[in-house]
KOLMAR-998195 format. One record per residue (C-alpha): residue number from 1; residue in one letter; x, y, z. Coordinates in pm, whole numbers, plus 50000, padded with zeros to 5 digits. Example, Ala and Ser with C-alpha at 12.3 -4.5 7.8 and 13.67 -1.06 7.14 Angstrom:
# residues 2
rec k 1&r a&c1 51230&c2 49550&c3 50780
rec k 2&r s&c1 51367&c2 49894&c3 50714
END
This chain:
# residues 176
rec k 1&r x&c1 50655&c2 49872&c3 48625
rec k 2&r x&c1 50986&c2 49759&c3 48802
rec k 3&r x&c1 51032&c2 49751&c3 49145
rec k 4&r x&c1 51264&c2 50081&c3 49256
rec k 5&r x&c1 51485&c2 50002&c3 49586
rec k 6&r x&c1 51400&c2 50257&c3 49793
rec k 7&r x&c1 51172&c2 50567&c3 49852
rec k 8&r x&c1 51159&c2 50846&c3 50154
rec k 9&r x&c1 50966&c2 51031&c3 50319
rec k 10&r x&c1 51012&c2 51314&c3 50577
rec k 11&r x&c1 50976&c2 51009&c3 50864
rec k 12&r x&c1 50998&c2 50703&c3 50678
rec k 13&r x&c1 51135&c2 50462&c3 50432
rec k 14&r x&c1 50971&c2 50306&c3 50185
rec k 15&r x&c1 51196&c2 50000&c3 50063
rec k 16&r x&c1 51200&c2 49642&c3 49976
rec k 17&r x&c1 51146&c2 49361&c3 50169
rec k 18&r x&c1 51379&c2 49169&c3 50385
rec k 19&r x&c1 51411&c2 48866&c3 50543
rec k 20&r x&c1 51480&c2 49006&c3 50866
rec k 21&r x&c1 51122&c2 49171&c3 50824
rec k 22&r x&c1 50946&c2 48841&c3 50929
rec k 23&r x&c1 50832&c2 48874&c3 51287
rec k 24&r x&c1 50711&c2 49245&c3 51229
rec k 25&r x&c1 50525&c2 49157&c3 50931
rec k 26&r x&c1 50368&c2 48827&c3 51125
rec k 27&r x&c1 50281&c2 49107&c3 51391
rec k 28&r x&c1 50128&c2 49376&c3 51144
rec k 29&r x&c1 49909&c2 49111&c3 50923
rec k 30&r x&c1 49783&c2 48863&c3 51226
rec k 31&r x&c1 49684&c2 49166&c3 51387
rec k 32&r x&c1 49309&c2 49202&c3 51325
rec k 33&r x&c1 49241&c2 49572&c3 51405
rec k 34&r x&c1 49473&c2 49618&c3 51068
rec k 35&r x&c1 49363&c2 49369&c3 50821
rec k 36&r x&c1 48987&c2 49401&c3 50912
rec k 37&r x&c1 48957&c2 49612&c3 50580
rec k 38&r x&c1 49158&c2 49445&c3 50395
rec k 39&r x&c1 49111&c2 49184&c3 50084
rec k 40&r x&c1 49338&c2 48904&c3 50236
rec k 41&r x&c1 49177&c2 48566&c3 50233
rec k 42&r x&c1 49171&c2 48429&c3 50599
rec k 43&r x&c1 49483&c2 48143&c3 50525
rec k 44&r x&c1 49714&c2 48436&c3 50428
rec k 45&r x&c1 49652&c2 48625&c3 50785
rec k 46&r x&c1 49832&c2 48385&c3 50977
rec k 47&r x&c1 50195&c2 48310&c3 51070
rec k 48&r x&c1 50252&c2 48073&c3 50788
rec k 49&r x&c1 50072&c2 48252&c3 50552
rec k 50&r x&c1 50254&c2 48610&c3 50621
rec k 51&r x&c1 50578&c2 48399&c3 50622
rec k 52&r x&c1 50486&c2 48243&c3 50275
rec k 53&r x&c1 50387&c2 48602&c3 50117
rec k 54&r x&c1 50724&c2 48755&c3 50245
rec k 55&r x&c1 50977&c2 48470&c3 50096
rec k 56&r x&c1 50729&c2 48507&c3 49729
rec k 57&r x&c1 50754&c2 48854&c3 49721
rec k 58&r x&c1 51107&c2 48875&c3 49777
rec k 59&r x&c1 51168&c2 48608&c3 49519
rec k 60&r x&c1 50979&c2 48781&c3 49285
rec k 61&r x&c1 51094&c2 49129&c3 49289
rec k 62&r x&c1 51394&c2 49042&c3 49029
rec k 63&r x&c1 51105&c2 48839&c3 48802
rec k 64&r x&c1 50903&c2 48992&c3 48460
rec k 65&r x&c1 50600&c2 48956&c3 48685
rec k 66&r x&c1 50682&c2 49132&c3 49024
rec k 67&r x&c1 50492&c2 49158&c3 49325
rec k 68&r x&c1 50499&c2 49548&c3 49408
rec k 69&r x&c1 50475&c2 49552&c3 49743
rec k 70&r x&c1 50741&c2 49708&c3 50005
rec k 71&r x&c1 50809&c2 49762&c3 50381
rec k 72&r x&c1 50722&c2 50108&c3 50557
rec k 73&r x&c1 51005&c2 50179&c3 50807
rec k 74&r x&c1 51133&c2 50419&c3 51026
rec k 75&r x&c1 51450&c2 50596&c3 50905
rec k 76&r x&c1 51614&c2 50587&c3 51247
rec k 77&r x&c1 51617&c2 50188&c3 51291
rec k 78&r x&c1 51479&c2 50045&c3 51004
rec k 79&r x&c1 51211&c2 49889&c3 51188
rec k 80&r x&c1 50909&c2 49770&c3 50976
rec k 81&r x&c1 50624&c2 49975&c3 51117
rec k 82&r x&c1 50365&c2 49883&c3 50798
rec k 83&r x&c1 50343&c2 49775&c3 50439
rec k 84&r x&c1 50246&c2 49958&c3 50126
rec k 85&r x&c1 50267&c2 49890&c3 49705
rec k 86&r x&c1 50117&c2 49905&c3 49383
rec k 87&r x&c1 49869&c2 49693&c3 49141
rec k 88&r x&c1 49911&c2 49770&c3 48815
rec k 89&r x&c1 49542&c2 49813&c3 48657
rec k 90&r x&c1 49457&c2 49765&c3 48275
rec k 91&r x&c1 49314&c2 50102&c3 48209
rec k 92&r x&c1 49643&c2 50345&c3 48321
rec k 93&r x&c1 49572&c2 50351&c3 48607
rec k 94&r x&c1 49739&c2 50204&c3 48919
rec k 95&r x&c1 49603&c2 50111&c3 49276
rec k 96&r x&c1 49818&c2 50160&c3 49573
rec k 97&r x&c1 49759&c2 50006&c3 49940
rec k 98&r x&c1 49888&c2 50129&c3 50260
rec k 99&r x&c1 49866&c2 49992&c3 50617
rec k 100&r x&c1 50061&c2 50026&c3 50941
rec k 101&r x&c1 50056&c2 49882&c3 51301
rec k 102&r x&c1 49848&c2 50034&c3 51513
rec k 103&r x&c1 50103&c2 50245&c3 51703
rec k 104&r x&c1 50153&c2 50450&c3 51446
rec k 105&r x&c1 49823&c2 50551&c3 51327
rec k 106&r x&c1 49706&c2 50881&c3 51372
rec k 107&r x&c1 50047&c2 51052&c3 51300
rec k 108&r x&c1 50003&c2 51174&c3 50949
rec k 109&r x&c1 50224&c2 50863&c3 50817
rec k 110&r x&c1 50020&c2 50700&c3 50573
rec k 111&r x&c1 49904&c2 51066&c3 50407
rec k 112&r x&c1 50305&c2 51119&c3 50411
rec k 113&r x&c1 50356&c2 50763&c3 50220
rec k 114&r x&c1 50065&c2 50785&c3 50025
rec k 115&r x&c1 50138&c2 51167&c3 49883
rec k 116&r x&c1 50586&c2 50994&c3 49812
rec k 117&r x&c1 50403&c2 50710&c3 49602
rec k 118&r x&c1 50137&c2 50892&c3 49415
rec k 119&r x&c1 50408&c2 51133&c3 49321
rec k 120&r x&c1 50697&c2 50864&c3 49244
rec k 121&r x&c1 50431&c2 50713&c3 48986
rec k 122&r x&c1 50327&c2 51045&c3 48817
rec k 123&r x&c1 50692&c2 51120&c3 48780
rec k 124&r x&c1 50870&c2 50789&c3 48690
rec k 125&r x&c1 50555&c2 50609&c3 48522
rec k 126&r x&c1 50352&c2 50657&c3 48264
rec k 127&r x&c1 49968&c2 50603&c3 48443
rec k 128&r x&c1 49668&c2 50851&c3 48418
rec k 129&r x&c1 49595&c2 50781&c3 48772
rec k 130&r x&c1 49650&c2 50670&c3 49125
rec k 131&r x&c1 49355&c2 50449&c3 49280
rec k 132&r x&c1 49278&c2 50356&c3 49634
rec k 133&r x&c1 48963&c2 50097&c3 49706
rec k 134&r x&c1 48876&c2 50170&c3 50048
rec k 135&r x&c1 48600&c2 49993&c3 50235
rec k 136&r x&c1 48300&c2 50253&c3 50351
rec k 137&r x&c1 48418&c2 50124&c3 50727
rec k 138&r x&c1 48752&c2 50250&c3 50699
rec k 139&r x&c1 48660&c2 50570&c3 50747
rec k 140&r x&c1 49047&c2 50687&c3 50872
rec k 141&r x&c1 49176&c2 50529&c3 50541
rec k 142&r x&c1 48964&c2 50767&c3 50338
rec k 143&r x&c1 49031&c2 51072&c3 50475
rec k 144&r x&c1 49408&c2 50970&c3 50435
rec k 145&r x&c1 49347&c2 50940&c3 50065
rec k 146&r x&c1 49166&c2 51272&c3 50074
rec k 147&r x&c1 49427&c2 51465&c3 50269
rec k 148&r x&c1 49675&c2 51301&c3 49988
rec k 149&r x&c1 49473&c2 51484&c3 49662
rec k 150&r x&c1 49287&c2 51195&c3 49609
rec k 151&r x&c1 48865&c2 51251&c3 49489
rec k 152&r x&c1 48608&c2 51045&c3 49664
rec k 153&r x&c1 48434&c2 50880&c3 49321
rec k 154&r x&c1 48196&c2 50722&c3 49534
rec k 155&r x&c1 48065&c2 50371&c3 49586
rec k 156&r x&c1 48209&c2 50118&c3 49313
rec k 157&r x&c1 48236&c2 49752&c3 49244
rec k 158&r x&c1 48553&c2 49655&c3 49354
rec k 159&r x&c1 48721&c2 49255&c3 49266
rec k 160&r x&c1 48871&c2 49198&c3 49531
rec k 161&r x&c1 48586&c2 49321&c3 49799
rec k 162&r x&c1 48238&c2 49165&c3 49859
rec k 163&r x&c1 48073&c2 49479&c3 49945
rec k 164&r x&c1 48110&c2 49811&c3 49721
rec k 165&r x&c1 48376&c2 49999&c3 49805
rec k 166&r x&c1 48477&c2 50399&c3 49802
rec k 167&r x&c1 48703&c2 50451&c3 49491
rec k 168&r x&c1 48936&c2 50740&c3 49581
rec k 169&r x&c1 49136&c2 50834&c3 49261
rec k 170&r x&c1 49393&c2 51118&c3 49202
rec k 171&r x&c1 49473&c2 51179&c3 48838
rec k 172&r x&c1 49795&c2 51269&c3 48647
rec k 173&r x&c1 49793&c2 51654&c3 48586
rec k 174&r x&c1 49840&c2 51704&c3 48226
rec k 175&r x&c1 50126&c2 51955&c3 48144
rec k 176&r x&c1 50018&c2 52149&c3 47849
END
């Protein structure tokens, strides 16, 4: 899967990373009350480790092996307000993360994001599904997923996660 440029939303915009996307992205991923449920190890959540994952994921969005991961911003300014992406999965399938600062939970974003990529894969790519690991804390995360299509599959071994996590999954309707 390539990297597209840009996606919208009704509210946001879904694009590639920038430099200028630094401090905001120090801000989102240092930020505790966000990355809590998240599989980052501990030497990534910090300024130089946010700074070193921004200047490898730019570089690598022009390589054969690129990291799919993009800024969430507002449409009016451009601001980064959260981060979202893909992992490509060996079975069809493909998992998709989504988190934003804190300001701007609670506002229907995410479901809004998450409901533009599910349907930008189904259209443009060739997967049977759309995954989402979400830890059985993150209780706000799953019903995000659920409000986006997505069917709770229940408690799973996840990778990435030392506990078991809820595997939310929304699969490609086949067109007969």
């Amino acid at each position: 899967m390539k990297p597209f440029e840009s996606l919208n939303t009704s509210r946001t915009r879904i694009r590639k990373f920038l430099p200028k996307d630094r401090d905001r992205l120090i801000e989102l991923l240092c930020d505790r009350s966000v990355t809590q449920h998240m599989a980052f190890p501990e030497e990534m959540l910090t300024e130089k480790g946010v700074s070193g994952l921004l200047e490898t994921t730019i570089a690598f969005y022009e390589s054969e092996t690129p990291l799919l991961s993009y800024a969430i911003t507002h449409k009016k300014d451009d601001c980064l307000i959260g981060v979202t992406g893909y992992t490509i999965l060996t079975n069809n399938e493909i998992e998709v993360f989504y988190a934003l600062l804190p300001a701007y939970w609670g506002k229907g974003l995410a479901t809004e994001i998450l409901v533009t990529l599910t349907d930008h894969v189904f259209s443009s790519e060739d997967f049977d599904a759309v995954v989402a690991p979400i830890t059985k804390a993150n209780k706000a995360s799953i019903r995000v997923a659920e409000k986006a299509g997505f069917t709770n599959h229940g408690l799973q071994e996840h990778p990435d996660y030392n506990d078991l996590v809820f595997m939310l999954k929304k699969e490609k309707l086949s067109s007969i």
